[in-house]
Legacy VTK file of the C-alpha trace (Angstrom):
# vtk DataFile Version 3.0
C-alpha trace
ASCII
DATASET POLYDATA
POINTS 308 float
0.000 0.000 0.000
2.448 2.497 0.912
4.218 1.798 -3.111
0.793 2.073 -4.633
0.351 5.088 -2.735
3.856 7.271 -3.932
2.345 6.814 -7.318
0.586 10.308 -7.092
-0.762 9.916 -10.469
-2.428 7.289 -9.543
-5.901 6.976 -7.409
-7.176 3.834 -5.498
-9.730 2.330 -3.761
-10.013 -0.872 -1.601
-13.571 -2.970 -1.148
-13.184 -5.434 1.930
-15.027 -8.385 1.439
-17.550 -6.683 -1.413
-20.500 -8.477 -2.610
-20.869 -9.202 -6.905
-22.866 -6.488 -7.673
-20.042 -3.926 -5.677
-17.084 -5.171 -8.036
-19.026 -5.084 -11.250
-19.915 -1.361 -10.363
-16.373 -0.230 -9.405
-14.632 -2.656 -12.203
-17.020 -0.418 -14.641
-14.907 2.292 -14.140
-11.328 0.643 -13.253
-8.369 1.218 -15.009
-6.343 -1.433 -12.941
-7.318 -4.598 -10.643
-5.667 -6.122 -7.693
-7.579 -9.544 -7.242
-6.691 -11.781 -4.580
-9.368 -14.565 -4.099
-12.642 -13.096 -5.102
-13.846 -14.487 -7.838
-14.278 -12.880 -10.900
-17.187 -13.407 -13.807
-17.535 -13.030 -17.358
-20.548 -10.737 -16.956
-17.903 -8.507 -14.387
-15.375 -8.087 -16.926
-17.651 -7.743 -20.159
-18.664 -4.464 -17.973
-15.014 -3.291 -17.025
-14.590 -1.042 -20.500
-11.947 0.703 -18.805
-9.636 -2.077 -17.399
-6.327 -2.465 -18.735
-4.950 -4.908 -16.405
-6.046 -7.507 -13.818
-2.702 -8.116 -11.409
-3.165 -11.443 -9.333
-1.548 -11.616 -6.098
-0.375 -15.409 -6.464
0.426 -17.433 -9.826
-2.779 -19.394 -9.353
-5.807 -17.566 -11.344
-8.823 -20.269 -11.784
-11.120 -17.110 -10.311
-10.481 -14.702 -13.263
-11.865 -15.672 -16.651
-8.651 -15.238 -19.007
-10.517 -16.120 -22.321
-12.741 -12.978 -21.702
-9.669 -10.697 -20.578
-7.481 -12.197 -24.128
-10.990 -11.481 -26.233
-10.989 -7.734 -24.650
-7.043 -7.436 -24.612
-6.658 -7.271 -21.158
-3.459 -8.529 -19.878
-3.411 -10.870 -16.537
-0.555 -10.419 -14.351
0.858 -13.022 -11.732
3.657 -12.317 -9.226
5.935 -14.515 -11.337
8.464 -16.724 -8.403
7.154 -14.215 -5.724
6.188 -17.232 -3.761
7.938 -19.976 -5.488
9.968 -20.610 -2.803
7.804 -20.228 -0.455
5.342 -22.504 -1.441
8.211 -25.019 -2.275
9.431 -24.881 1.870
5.553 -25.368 2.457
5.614 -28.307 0.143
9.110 -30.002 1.692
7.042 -29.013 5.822
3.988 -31.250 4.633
6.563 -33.527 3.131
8.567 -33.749 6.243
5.874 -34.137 8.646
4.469 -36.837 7.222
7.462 -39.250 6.956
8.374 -38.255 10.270
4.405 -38.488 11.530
4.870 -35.411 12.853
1.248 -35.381 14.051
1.067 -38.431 15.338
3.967 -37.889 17.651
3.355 -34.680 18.777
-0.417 -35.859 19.874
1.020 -38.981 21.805
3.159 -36.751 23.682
-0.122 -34.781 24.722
-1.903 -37.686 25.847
1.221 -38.700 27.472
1.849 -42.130 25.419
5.873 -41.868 25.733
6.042 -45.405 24.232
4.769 -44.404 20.725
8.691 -43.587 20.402
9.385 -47.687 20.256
6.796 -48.224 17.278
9.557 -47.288 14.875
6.363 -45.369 12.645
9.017 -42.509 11.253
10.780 -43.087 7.473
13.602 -41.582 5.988
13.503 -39.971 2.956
17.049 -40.193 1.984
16.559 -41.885 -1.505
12.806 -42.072 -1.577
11.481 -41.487 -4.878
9.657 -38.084 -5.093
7.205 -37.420 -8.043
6.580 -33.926 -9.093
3.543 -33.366 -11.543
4.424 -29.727 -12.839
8.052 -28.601 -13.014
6.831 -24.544 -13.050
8.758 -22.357 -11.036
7.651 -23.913 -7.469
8.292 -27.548 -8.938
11.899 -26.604 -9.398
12.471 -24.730 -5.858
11.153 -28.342 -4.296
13.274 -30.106 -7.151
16.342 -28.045 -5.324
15.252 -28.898 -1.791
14.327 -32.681 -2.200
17.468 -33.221 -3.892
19.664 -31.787 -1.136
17.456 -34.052 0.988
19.067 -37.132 -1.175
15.635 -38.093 -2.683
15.253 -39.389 -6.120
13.284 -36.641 -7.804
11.251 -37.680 -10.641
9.331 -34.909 -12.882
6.185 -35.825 -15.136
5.233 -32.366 -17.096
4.560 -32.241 -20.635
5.445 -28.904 -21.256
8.909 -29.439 -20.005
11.387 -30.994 -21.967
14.039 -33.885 -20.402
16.934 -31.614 -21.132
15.334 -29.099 -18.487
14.300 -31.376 -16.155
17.897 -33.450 -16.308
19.831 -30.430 -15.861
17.923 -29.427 -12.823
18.836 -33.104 -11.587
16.080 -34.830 -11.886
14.662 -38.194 -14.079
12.056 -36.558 -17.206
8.732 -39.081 -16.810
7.083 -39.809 -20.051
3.820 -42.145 -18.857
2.642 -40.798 -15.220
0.571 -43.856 -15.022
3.646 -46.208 -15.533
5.928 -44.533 -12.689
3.051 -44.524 -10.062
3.342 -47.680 -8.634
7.174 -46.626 -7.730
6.385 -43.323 -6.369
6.792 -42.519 -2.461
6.020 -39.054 -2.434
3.669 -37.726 -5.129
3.680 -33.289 -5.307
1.219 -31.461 -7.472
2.418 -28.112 -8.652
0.361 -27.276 -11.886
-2.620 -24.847 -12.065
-6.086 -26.397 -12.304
-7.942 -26.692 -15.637
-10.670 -28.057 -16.800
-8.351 -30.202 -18.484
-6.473 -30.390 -14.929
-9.609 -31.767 -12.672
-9.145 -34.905 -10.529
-5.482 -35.709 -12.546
-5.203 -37.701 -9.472
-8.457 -40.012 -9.691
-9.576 -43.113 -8.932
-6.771 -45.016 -10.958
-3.895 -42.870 -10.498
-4.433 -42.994 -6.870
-5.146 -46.990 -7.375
-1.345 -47.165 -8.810
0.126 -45.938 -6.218
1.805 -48.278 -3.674
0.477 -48.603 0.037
3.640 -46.840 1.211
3.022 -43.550 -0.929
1.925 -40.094 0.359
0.388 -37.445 -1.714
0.766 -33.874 -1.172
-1.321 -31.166 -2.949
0.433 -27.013 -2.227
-1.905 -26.259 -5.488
-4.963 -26.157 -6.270
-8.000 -28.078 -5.111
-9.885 -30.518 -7.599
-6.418 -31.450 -9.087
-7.011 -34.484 -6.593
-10.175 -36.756 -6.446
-10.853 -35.934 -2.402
-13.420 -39.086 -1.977
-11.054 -41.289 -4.094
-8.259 -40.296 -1.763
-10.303 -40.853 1.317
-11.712 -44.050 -0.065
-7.744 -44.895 -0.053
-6.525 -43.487 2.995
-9.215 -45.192 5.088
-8.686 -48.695 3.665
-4.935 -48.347 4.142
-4.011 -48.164 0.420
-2.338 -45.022 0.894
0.380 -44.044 3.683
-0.962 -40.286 3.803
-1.861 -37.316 2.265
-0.667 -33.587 3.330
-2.660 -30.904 1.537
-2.912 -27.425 1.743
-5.855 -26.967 -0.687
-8.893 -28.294 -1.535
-12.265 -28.880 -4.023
-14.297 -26.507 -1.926
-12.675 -23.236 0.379
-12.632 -23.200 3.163
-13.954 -27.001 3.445
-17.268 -27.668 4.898
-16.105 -28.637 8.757
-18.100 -32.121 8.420
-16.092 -33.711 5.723
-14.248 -37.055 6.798
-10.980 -35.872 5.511
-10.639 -33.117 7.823
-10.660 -35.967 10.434
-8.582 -38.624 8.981
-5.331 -38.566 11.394
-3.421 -39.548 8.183
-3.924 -36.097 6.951
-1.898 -33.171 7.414
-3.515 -29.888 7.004
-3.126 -26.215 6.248
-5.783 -23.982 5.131
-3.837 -22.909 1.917
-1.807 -20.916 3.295
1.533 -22.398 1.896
2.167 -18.938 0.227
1.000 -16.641 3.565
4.286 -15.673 4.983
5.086 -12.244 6.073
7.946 -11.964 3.423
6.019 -13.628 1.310
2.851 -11.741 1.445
5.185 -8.146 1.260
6.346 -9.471 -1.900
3.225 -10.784 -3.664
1.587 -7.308 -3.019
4.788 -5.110 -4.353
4.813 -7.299 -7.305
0.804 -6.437 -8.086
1.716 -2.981 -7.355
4.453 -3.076 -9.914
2.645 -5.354 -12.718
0.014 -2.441 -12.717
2.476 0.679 -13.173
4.411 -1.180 -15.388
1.083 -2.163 -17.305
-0.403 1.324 -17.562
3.396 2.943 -18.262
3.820 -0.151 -21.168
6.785 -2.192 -19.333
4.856 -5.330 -18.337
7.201 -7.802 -18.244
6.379 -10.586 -20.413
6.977 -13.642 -18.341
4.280 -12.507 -15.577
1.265 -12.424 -18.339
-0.555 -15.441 -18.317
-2.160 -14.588 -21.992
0.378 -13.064 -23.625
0.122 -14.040 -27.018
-3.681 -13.416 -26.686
-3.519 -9.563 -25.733
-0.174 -8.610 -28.031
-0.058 -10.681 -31.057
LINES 1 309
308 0 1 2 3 4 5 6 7 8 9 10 11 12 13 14 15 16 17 18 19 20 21 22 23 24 25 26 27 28 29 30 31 32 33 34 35 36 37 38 39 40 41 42 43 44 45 46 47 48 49 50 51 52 53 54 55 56 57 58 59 60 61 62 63 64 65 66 67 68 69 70 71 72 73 74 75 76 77 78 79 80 81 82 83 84 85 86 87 88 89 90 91 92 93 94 95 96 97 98 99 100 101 102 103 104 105 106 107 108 109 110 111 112 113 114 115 116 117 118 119 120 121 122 123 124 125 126 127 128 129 130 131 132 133 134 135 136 137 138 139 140 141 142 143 144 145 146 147 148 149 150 151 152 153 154 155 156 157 158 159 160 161 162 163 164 165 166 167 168 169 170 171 172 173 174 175 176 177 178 179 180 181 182 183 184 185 186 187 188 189 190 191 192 193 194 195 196 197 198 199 200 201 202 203 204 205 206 207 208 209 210 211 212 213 214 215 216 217 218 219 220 221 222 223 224 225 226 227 228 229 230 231 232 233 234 235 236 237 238 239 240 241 242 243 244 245 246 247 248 249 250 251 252 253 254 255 256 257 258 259 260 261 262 263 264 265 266 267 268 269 270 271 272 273 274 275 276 277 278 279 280 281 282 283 284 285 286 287 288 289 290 291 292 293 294 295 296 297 298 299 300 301 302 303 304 305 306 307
């Protein structure tokens, strides 16, 4: 706030939790938007004749409609690796906690069951085979971290090539269905799509061994929640740590938020204070930059779209 307000030239306005019809009204006479998790229509935007730019604060942006901002020419700004690292120490905490059981410990010692130390439930990780689906700018910070760890990090992403992946140090996967069954971690670092939904489903969680934990810093409805409940309570699955799910905040009734093989956070893997300072300078920026015409390239989702 206090960049956004040395920009004399520049006027702004904040609405606190509005309601639909407050954002249309304001949007209709916008210039710039900072969205964090509202959610955004088609019908908001088709109004916004104004807007020329919508700055996320995060990378993720399934609440904006991009095809309507690339039909109007509206570039849509993310904070780039803001939080990629971030995210990626969130990702190697869940990680962590859940070969160590964490949890589990930590509960015993409350109910005073000092003997839960002699049931040897802890495993290394020290050449466990970690799979990351999505090796964006967060799947490479983990990449870093696993691999100082000693894991054996394994990358399925088709929009990375081998070369990429083997010169960060890890193994390229071609068939994600094929390399399940010798996974021990499984990390999801893509952004959802329609295209995106349940990647983990019913089968893909079906491959993977008994021994295997998933772990979801993303986006919710990249994972199949009943499926991996289904899993989890007949002991097909070691664990699950996730940070994000199909509905937010989840409805407090749901099983999984009482499965003790579950470590939760309330997708928050990116809501440091460093973190958070940077995310909201980097909106601040993408909008100057956007109005002045220096928009960096690599932050706009829909490049091509607006400037081809």
């Amino acid at each position: 706030m206090q960049l956004l307000r040395s920009h004399n030239e520049l006027t702004h306005e904040v609405l606190e939790k509005p309601a639909r019809d407050e954002i249309s009204s304001r949007l209709a006479q916008a210039d710039a938007l900072i969205v964090r998790t509202a959610q955004l229509s088609a019908e908001m935007m088709d109004k916004a004749h104004q807007l020329k730019i919508v700055a996320r604060h995060g990378v993720g942006y399934d609440n904006v409609p991009v095809e309507v901002l690339s039909r109007k020419k509206i570039p849509l700004a993310t904070t780039g690796n803001a939080n990629a690292i971030t995210v990626a120490e969130h990702a190697l905490y869940l990680l962590l906690t859940l070969a160590k059981r964490g949890s589990d410990f930590d509960r015993a010692m409350r109910e005073g069951d000092w003997e839960s130390r002699n049931r040897l439930q802890g495993s290394e990780i020290l050449g466990k085979n970690l799979l990351l689906v999505g090796f964006g700018r967060i799947g490479k910070e983990v990449a870093k971290r696993a691999l100082a760890f000693g894991m054996q990090v394994n990358v399925f992403d088709p929009y990375v090539s081998p070369e990429q992946v083997s010169k960060a140090g890890a193994n390229h996967i071609n068939n994600l269905e094929a390399f399940l069954p010798y996974t021990d971690f499984l990390s999801l670092h893509l952004p959802f799509t329609p295209q995106n939904r349940h990647i983990i489903g019913a089968a893909e969680i079906k491959a993977l061994p008994t021994k295997a934990y998933v772990i979801n810093t993303a986006r919710g409805g990249l994972i199949d929640e009943q499926e991996l409940l289904k899993a989890l309570d007949a002991g097909e699955l070691a664990g699950a740590g996730l940070d994000c799910f199909e509905q937010e905040p989840p409805p407090t009734n749901i099983e999984l938020l009482r499965s003790h093989k579950v470590v939760l956070s309330p997708h928050n893997a990116s809501l440091t204070v460093e973190c958070t300072r940077r995310l909201g300078l980097v909106c601040v920026e993408n909008v100057v930059d956007a109005l002045t015409g220096r928009l960096q390239r690599d932050r706009v989702v829909n490049w091509e779209a607006v400037y081809s």
